[in-house]
Each structure stands twice: as structure tokens, then as C-alpha cells.
N, C-alpha and C positions, 0 to 999 in steps of 0.2 A: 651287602656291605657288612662290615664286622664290626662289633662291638665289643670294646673293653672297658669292665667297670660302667658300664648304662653309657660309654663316649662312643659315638659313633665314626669309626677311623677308616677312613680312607682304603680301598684294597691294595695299596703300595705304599710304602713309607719312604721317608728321606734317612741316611744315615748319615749323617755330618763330619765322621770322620776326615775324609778325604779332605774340605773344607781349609782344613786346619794343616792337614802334614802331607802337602805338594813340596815337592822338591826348590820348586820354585813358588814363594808362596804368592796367595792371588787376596785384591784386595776386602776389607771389609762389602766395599759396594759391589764386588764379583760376587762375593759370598752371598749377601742379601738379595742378590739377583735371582740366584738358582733357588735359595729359599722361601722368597715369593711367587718367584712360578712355581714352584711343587706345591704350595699352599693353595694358589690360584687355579688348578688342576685337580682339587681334593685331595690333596697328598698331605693331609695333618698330624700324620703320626712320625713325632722326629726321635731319633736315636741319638743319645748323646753320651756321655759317661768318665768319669776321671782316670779310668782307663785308656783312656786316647792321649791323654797328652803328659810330658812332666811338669807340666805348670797348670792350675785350671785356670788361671788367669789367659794363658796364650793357648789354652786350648778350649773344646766344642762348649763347654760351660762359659767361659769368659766371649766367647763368641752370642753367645745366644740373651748373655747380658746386655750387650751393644746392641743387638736387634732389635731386643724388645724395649732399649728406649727408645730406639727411632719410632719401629713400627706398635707402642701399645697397643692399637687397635688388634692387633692380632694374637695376643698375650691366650685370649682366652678359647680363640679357633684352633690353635695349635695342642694336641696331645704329646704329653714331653714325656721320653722315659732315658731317663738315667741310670746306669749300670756300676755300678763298687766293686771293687777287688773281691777277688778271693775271700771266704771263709774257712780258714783251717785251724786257727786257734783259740785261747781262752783270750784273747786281749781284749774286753769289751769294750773300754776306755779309747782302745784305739779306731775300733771301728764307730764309737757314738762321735770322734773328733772329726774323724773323715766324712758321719753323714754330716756335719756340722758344716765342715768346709765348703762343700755340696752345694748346699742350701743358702751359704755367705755368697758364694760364688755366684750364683743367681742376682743376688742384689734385694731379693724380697720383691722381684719384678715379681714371677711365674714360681706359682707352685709345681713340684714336682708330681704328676700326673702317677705315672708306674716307675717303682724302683728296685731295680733288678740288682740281684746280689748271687756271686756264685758260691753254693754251699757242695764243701767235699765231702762224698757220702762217710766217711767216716768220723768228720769233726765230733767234739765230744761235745762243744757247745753249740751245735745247730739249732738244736729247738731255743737257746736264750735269746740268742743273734735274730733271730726269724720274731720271738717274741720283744724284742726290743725293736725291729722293723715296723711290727706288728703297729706298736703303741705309739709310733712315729704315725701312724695312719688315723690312730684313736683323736692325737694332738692335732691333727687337721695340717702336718708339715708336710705329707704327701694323702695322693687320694688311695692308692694301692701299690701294692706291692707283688714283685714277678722272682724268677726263678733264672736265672743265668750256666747251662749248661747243666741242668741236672743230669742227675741217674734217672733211672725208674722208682729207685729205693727212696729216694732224697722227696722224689714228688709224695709218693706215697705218705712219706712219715710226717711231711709236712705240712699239708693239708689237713691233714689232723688239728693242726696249731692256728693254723692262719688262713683266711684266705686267700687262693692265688691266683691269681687275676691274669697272670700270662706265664708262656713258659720262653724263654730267649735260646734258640740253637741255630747251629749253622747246618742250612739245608738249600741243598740246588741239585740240579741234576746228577754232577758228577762228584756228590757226596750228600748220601741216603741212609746214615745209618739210625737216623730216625724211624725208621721203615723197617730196620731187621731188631733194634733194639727193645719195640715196645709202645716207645715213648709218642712216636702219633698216634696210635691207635687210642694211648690211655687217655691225654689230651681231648682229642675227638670223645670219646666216650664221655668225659667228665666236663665237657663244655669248654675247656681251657683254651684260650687264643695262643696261639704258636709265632711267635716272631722269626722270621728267617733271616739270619745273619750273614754275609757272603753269599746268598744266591746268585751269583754270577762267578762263584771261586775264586774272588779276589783277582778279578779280571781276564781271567783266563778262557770266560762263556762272553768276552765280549769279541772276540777273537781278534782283540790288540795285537798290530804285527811286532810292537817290543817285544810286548810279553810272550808272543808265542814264539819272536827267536832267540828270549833267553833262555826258555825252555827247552828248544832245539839243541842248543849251544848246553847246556846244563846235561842233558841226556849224552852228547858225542863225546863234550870233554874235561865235564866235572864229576861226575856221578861212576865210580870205582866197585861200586855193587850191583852186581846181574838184578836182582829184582828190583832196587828201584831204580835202573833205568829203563829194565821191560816196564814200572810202573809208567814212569814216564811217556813212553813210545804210545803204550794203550791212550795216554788221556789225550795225545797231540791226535792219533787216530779215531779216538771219538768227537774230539772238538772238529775233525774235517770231516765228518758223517752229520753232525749236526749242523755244520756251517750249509753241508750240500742241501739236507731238509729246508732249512732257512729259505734258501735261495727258491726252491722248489715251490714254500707256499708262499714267497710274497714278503719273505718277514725278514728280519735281522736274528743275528744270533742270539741279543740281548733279549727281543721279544719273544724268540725261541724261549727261553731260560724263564724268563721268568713269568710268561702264559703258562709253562709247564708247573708252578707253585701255584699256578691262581685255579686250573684247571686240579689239581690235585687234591686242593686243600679245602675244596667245597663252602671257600671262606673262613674257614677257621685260620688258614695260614695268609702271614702277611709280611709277605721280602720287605727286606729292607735295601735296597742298593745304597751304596752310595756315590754320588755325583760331583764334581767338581768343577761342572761346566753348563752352563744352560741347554746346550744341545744334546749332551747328555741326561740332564734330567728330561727335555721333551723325549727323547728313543724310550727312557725307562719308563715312565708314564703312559707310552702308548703300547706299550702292551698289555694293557685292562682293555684296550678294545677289537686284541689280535685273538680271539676265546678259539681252543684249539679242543675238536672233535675230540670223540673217543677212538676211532680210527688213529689220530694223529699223536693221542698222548703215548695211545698202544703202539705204534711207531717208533717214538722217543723212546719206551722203555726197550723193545729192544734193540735198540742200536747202546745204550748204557749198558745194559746187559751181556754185552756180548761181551 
């Protein structure tokens, strides 16, 4: 089991996106539903951030305000990390307003556990931003502070300043370039907990038949450039090699996906999916106890590989 910051979280987290922006939206008591089974399941590490919504009031922050007055008891079982915009400029004013918002937006229910900020490797003012995070941690407004799509350069130079308690990317099967970039390996070497953002491709590794015949449909009659519709054609032919595996050991596609982050990541990585329905959160949850061979991950990789 992995630990961030001395908190002991869960091997699969909730990402509450979804929660918030269904097409058709579901209610508060829907939402508390799947959030206390994921909780009731050991599933305490939730993803939240002002990036999901344009209101924080009607989005995963104003949601998580409601929650926590219902269910106080649960304020302190729950590991919460919150994600901010972008860093690319000198406006510091504007990002101390934002974490302010943040942290209103909560209610003074739940402190902000890890708060993840994306810094662009070339900002000039990275290192004040990160130390101005930093001091938000010193003030006791959050416990620590994580990294949102870094470089290899950005961890580097950062970690110098502060310490960084997690790193936030997007990693699943069928996108790895944490693996040719550097960045797990440095992670892994330096202790660093890896949060896995889209580990099921934003639906695409659940092998939803919408999603996969909008893709289809995308590839015959939207898509006007040779390579990305051979992009295309490759991912619909890996998702039906991995669907066929699925079926072969017993498992879903979903458990497929995200066995292969728990089996990879030797506990340092921890998917986030997110769920918007209870039986979805039980499929996502149960693949902590689908643990797939080294015969089977060596399997998985080559069939991505091809």
C-alpha cells in the first residue's frame, strides 16, 4: 500500500471528475453513493481540482463541500488532492487568489491534503510560485504539495525548493511516455508517489461500445490525415487484443488496464479512474485483487508494442 506524506492511500483512487460533468447530471445522493463505496473499499485518495469545472461552487470542490457536511465523519479518512491551473507567468496575485478560492470553496470543512500545480518548464517564475505553495504548506493551509504534468527538468529543479510529495501524469496502457521520457524511473529512484491520471484513456480501456463507435466513426469519416487515422485503426486494434486477453483471464477490460498500473508500478503508482456510477466504481476497485503474473504484464506489453 502507498504512502503519501506519512498518509496511507489506498492502491486505486477516486477521480471525481466525472461526478460533476455527465451529460446528464446525477444527483448529489448518486454522487455520495459512489463516494462512499470507494471510501468503504479503501479507496481514500480523491482527485479533485478547479480545473474540472467553470464554477467551483458546481463543480468537484463545491461537491466535496456538501459531502463533507453530510458525512463529517469521513473529513479525515479521506486523502484530498486538488490540482490549479497552469503556471506560465509572473502573476503571483493571481494565482495566491485562486489558491484562496480553493481553500473558500472547501468551507474550512477539509484541509487540502496534496496540491498539485502544473509548472511550464520554462516559466521564469517557477521557483516563487512553488515557493509560495511551499509556505501555503508551512501555514498548515495544505499538508503537501505535488507536481502536475511535469518535465524531467521541472522535477529536477524543483525539488531543490520544496518538497514534492507526488508527481500527477497521465499513464495507462495505451499512453507510456512516462517510460520513454525518464520520468518513472526518476520518481521510482527518488521515492516520489506517481498519480495516474486517465488510466483507462478517458474511456477508451473500458471498451464502452459509444466510445469505441465514435472512434470507429472518427477514423472512416472525420479524420482527413493518413496518420492519424492509421493512429486510430492501431488503438481500436489494440483495445480488441486487449479485450481478447480480458476475456482469456477471467477479467474485464477495465481490470485488464488498471492491474497493468498496480503490477507496473510496484506501488509507487496509483490510477485514478474516475467513476460515475456505483458499479463502476465496484469493476474499478476490483482490480487490486485481479494481480496479473509477469508472464501476463510481458503479454500486455507486447501486444501495446506492436
Amino acid at each position: 500500500m502507498p504512502y503519501i506524506n506519512y498518509f496511507l492511500v489506498g492502491p486505486i483512487g477516486l477521480g471525481l471528475r466525472k461526478l460533476v460533468q455527465r451529460e446528464i447530471p446525477i444527483s448529489d445522493q448518486e454522487a455520495f453513493g459512489c463516494m462512499n463505496n470507494a471510501l468503504l473499499h479503501g479507496s481514500n485518495l480523491w482527485d479533485a481540482g478547479e480545473v474540472f469545472s467553470s464554477s467551483l461552487s458546481s463543480g468537484t470542490l463545491g461537491l466535496l463541500s456538501r459531502y463533507f457536511r453530510k458525512y463529517p465523519e469521513n473529513i479525515e479518512r479521506v486523502f484530498l488532492t486538488v490540482t490549479v491551473g497552469k503556471i506560465e507567468d509572473s502573476d503571483t496575485e493571481a494565482f495566491l487568489n485562486s489558491l484562496k478560492e480553493i481553500t473558500s470553496a472547501l468551507r474550512g470543512l477539509k484541509k487540502i491534503d496534496l496540491l498539485n500545480c502544473q509548472v511550464v518548464e520554462d516559466a521564469p517564475m517557477t521557483e516563487e510560485f512553488i515557493k509560495i505553495m511551499n509556505d501555503f504548506v508551512n501555514k498548515g493551509v495544505v499538508r503537501c504539495i505535488g507536481l502536475w504534468e511535469p518535465s524531467l527538468e521541472v522535477i529536477q529543479r524543483v525539488r531543490d525548493i520544496a518538497n514534492i510529495s507526488a508527481v500527477r501524469v497521465e499513464y495507462s496502457l495505451l499512453s507510456r511516455d512516462i517510460e520513454v521520457n525518464g520520468i518513472k524511473a526518476l520518481c521510482h529512484n527518488l521515492g516520489i508517489p506517481i498519480i495516474a491520471t486517465a488510466p483507462l484513456l478517458h474511456g477508451i480501456l473500458t471498451g464502452d461500445s459509444k466510445i469505441m463507435e465514435e472512434l470507429k466513426n472518427k477514423e472512416k469519416h472525420i479524420l482527413s490525415n493518413n496518420e492519424d487515422r492509421e493512429a486510430v485503426r492501431m488503438i481500436l486494434s489494440k483495445v480488441s487484443s486487449l479485450d481478447s486477453f480480458a476475456i482469456r483471464n477471467d477479467m474485464t477490460l477495465t481490470e485488464v488496464a488498471l492491474s497493468f498500473i498496480l503490477g507496473t508500478g510496484k506501488a509507487g503508482i496509483i490510477p485514478i479512474p474516475c467513476s460515475d456510477t456505483l458499479d463502476y466504481v465496484g469493476e474499478n476497485l476490483g482490480a487490486f485483487s485481479k494481480v496479473l503474473s509477469f508472464e501476463q504484464l510481458d503479454e500486455l506489453y507486447d501486444i501495446v508494442q506492436q
